[in-house]
Every structure is written in C-alpha cells, then in structure tokens.
C-alpha positions in Angstrom: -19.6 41.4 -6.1 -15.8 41.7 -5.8 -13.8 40.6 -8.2 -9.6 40.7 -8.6 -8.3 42.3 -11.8 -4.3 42.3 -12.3 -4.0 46.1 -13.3 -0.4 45.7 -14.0 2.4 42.6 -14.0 2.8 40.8 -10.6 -0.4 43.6 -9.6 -3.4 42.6 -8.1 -6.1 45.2 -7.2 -10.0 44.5 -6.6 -13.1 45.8 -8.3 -17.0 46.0 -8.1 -19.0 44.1 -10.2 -22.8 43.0 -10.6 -23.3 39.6 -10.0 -23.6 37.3 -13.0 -27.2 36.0 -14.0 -28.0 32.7 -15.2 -29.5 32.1 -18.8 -31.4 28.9 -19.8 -29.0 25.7 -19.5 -26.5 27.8 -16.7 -26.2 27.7 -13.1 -24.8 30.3 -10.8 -22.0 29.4 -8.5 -21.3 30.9 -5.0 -16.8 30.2 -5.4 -15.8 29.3 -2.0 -12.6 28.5 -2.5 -9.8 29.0 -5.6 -6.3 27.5 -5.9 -3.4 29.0 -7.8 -1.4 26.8 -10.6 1.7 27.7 -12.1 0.5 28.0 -15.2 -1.4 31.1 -13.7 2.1 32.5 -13.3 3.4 31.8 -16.1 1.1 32.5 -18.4 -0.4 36.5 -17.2 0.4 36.7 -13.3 4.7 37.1 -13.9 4.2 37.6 -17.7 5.2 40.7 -19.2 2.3 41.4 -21.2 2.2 44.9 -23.3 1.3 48.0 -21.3 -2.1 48.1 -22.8 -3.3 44.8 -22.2 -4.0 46.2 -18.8 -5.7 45.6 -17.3 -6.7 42.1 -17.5 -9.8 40.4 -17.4 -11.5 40.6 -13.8 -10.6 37.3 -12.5 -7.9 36.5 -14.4 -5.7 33.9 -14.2 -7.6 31.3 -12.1 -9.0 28.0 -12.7 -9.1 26.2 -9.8 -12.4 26.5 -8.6 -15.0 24.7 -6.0 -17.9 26.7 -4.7 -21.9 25.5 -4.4 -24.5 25.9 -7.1 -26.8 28.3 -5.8 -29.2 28.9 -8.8 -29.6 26.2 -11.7 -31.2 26.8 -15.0 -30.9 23.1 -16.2 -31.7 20.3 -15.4 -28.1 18.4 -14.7 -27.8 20.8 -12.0 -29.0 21.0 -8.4 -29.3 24.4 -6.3 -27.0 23.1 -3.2 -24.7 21.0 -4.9 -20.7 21.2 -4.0 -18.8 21.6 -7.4 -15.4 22.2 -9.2 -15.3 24.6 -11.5 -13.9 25.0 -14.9 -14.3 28.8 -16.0 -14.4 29.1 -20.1 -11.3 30.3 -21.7 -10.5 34.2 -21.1 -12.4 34.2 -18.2 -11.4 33.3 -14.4 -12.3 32.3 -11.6 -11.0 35.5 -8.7 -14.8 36.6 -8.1 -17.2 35.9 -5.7 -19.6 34.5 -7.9 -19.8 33.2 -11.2 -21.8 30.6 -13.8 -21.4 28.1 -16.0 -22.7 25.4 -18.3 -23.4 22.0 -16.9 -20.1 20.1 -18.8 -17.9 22.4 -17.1 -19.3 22.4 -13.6 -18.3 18.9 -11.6 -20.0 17.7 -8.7 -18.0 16.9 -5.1 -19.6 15.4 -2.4 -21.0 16.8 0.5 -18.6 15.7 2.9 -15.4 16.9 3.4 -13.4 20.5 3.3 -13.8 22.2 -0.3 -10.2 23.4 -0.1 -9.2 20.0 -0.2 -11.7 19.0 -2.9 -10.4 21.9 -5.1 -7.0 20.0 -5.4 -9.2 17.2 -7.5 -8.9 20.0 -10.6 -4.8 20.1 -11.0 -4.7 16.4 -9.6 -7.0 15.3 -12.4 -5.0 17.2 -15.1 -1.8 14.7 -13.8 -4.1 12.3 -14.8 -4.8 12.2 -18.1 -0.7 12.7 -18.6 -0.6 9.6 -16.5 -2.7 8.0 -18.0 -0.7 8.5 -21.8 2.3 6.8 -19.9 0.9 3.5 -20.4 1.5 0.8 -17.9 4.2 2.1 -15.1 4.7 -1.1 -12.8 7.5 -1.9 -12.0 9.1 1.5 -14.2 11.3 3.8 -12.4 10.0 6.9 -12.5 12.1 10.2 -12.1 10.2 13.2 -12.3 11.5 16.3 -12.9 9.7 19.2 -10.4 7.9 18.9 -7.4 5.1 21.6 -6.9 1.6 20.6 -6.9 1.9 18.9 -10.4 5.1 16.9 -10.2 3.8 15.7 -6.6 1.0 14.9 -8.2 2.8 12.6 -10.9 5.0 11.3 -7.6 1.6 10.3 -6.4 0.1 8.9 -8.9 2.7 6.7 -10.9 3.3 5.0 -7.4 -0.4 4.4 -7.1 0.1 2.2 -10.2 2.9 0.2 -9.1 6.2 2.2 -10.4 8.9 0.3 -8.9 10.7 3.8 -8.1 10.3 7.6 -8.0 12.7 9.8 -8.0 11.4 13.0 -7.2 13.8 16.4 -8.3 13.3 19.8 -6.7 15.9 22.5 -5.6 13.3 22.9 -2.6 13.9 21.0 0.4 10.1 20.9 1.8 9.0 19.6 -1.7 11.7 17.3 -1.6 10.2 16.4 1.5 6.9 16.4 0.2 7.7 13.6 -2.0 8.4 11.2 0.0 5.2 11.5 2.1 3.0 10.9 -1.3 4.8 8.3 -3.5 8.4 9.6 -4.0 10.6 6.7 -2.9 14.1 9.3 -3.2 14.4 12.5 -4.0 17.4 14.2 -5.9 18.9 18.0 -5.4 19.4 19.3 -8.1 21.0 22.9 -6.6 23.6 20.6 -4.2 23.9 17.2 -6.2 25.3 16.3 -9.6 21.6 14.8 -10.9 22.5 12.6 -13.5 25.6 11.1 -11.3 22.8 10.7 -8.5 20.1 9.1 -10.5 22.9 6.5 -11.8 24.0 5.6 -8.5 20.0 5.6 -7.1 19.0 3.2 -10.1 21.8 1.3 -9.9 22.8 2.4 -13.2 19.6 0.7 -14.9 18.6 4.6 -15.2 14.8 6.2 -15.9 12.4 4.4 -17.8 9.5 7.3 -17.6 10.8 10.8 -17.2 8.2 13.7 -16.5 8.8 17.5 -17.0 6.9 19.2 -14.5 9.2 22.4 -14.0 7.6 25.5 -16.0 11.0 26.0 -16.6 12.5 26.1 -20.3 16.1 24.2 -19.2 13.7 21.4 -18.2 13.2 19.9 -21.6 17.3 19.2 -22.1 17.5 18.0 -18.3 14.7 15.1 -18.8 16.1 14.3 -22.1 19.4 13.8 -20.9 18.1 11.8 -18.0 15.8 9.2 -19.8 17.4 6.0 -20.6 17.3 4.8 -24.0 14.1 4.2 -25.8 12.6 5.2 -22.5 9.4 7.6 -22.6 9.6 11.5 -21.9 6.1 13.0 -21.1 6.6 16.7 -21.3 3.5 18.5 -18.8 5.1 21.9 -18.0 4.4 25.3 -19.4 7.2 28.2 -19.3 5.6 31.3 -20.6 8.4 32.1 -22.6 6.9 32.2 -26.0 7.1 28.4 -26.8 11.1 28.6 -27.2 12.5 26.1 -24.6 16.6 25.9 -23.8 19.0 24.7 -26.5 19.9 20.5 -25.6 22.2 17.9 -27.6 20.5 16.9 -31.1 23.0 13.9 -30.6 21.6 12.8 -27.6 18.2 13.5 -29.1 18.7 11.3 -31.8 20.9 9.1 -29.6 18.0 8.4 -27.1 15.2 7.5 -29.5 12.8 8.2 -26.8 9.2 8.6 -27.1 8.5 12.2 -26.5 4.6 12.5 -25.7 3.7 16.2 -24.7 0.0 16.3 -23.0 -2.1 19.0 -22.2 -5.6 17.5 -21.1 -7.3 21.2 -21.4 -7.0 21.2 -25.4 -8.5 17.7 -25.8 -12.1 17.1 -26.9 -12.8 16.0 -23.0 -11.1 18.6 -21.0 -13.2 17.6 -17.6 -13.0 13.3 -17.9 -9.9 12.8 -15.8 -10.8 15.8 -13.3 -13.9 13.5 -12.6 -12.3 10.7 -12.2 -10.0 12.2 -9.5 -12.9 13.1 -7.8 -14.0 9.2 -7.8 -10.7 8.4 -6.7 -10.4 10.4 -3.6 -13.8 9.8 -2.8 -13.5 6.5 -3.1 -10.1 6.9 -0.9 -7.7 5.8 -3.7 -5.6 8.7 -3.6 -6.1 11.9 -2.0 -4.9 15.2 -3.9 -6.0 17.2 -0.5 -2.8 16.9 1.4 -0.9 18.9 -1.4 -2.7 22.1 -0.1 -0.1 23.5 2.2 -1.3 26.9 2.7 -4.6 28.7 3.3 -5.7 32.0 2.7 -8.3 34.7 2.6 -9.8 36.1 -0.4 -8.5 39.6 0.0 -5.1 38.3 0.3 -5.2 36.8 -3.0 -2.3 39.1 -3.8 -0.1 38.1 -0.9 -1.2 34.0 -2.2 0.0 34.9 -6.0 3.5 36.4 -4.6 4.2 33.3 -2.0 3.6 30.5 -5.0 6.1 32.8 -7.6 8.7 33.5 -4.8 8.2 29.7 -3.7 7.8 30.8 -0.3 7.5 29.4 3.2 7.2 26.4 1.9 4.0 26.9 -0.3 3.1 23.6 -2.6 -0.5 24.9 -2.9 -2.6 27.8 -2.0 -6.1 28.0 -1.1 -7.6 31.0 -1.0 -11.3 31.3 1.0 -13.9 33.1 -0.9 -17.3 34.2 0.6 -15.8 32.5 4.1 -15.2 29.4 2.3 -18.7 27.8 2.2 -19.0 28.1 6.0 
C-alpha cells in the first residue's frame, strides 16, 4: 500500500508498505478520505524537529480519518460499515489502509459524502470544549480564530443560544465564513483596533466567553485582555512552540479574575464521546460540520494539501484529501 512519510520539515514523500493485518478484536479499514488539522502543522508538519528524527513515522501527522471497515475481527464491528477513525498515538492516518480497535473506530451512516462526514472528528473535539463552557445563552461570545476549529466554536455556541459571536480572523474568507455558520460579526484584527471594535460591537457590555482558537502563542494575552471581568477564557489552541506562550499583563491577569479552563478532549479518559455525538448531531440535522470542508483533494497531492492549510491559501478552511478514490 502507499503510505506518506515526511522525510524532512514541510517534506512529504511516499512509500511502499504491506498492508496491515487484523489480529483478534481489530478491524481493517479501507481510509477514503483524511482531513488536515492545525495541530498537524504545528506539532511535526512546520516543526523543526532534529535532523535525525527523520524521517517520521509513515503516516504522520494525520487524524482525521473516515474510510469503510473491510475486515472485522470483533464482534462490534461490521465488514461494510462507514467509520471515522482515530489512529493510536505515534501513528497516522496518510496510508491507504490501516486498523484499529473497536473504541477507536466510529460508525457514520451510509448516506451521505464521507468527506463531509470526516469533519464530524475536529467538529466533535469543539465539543467537549463547548461543552466545559457551561450554559452560553444569551453570552456573547468572541472567539479568537476562525479556521476549522474557531468556526466550529462560531457554530456551535450559536446552536446553544449565545446572544452574540464575534468571530476574529486576519482572513477575509474566514471572516466570511463566520457569518454563514453562527458568527453574528466578525472583527479584523490586521485592519481594526480589536479591543476598540469589540467595545463598540457589545456596546461596551464586552465578552462574557472568550475562546483561543489561533495556534498562535500571542493568542493567550489577546483573549485575556478581551474577556470582561470574571468572564470565562477557554483556551483550545496548540502552538508548537514548546509550551511557552507570549508574555501578557499579570495585572490584567490578576485584574480580570477570569476562569481560565484549558481543554484538550484527546487526553481525557473518553477521547471519542463527543466525536460521536457530532455524528448524532449532524445526522440528526442539528448542526452540520460538512460545510467547513472548502477544499478537496487527491491523495497524491497530499503535499500540495499540507502547504495550502500552513500558507492559508486560496481560501482553504479545510482540506479533504481522497484516498483509494474516496470510497467511490
């Protein structure tokens, strides 16, 4: 099977690999289709790992997975089901086939594109931050970022009745983005003064619930300085720079007295319960995490798809790569 191996920072190159075999209590997977996160980037696509870490692990980075179970050795599992997949830690998910144990594989229906259902992973990750919010309604919201993730939070905290979201991007299609999923303004950063904007767009009530969802280490001060007093700060990015974020005002920190809850569903003791209750929710037509794919690719340009989401270009919120023809 073919695999992708970054053989060098920002360096994608592929390889030939046997298949995988299932033992007792796996299933194989056919991937049909992978997504690219930022954390990805962060965290071994951009990163300047030492010389001989390379090359990586085949496969590496990738999580976002949906392909169809095409051999099950357990009994949760059924040869032709449609699934997201959560590869185990070290491993990823750029080949053409791969397996897994059942708690990590998640059913999708049968209906509908994969490369929409894929967006259920990363979707369901916003989720379980959301979800450590508490109630929103009638909370303005500002969050800070608008690739897949903060659109996601745009999404989701309107969903449950925020009485404002302020989305904040640099990028004028994510900005524009926004307001088709949730965002009820949107803030530019690069052009406009942002805490002078938010004060005029609250009407100087200012955030009640801010979100980091930047991967980028200035982030932290910005958010802090945004959220009103005794207002809640849910920290969700990742910046890859050797957890050191940007210097901010200890005064202000002390000042604000906010709640500061950082969440990262993937080190929890459930790391798959909010992903499957994403699925639920789109299939149930709650919210749908499909229209945040922007982009789609083939497999063998998985180089071309890494380098659009770092350079955030044309416009890229999420990539979906096709693998083995994407299922069809």
């Amino acid at each position: 099977m073919k695999a992708a191996q970054l053989v060098a920072p920002r360096t994608f190159d592929f390889v030939e690999l046997d298949e995988p075999t299932p033992v007792d209590g796996e299933a194989k997977i056919r991937v049909e289709v992978v997504s690219v996160c930022g954390s990805d980037i962060h965290s071994n696509f951009a990163a300047e790992h030492p010389e001989e870490a390379y090359p990586l692990a085949p496969g590496v980075p990738c999580h976002e997975i949906a392909g169809t179970i095409i051999e099950s050795k357990t009994d949760e599992l059924k040869e032709g089901q449609r699934a997201i997949v959560l590869p185990t830690r070290g491993l990823g998910g750029l080949a053409e086939y791969l397996t897994q144990t059942p708690e990590r594989v998640l059913p999708i229906p049968d209906w509908g594109p994969i490369d929409e259902w894929v967006m259920c992973q990363h979707t369901g990750t916003v989720l379980y931050s959301v979800k450590q919010m508490g109630n929103v309604a009638g909370k303005r919201v500002a969050v800070l970022g608008q690739g897949g993730i903060g659109l996601s939070f745009s999404m989701l905290t309107e969903k449950m009745g925020a009485q404002q979201v302020i989305g904040i991007d640099p990028v004028e299609a994510r900005r524009e983005k926004a307001l088709t999923v949730g965002a009820t303004n949107t803030v530019n950063p690069a052009e406009d003064d942002m805490y002078e904007a938010i004060d005029e767009l609250t009407g100087g009530e200012g955030i009640d619930i801010v979100v980091d969802a930047t991967g980028d280490p200035e982030g932290f001060g910005q958010c802090l300085k945004i959220v009103k007093r005794w207002g809640t700060f849910v920290s969700f990015s990742l910046t890859g720079t050797g957890d050191k974020i940007s210097e901010f005002s200890h005064r202000e920190f002390m000042f604000k007295a906010a709640t500061i809850i950082p969440t990262q569903v993937a080190a929890t003791s459930q790391p798959t319960k909010e992903i499957r209750e994403m699925i639920a929710l789109k299939e149930r037509g709650w919210a749908d995490p499909g229209v945040l794919k922007s982009h789609n690719l083939d497999f063998s340009d998985v180089q071309q798809g890494y380098d659009m989401y770092t350079n955030q270009d044309d416009g890229v919120i999420k990539v979906a790569m096709l693998v083995n023809g994407g299922g069809k």
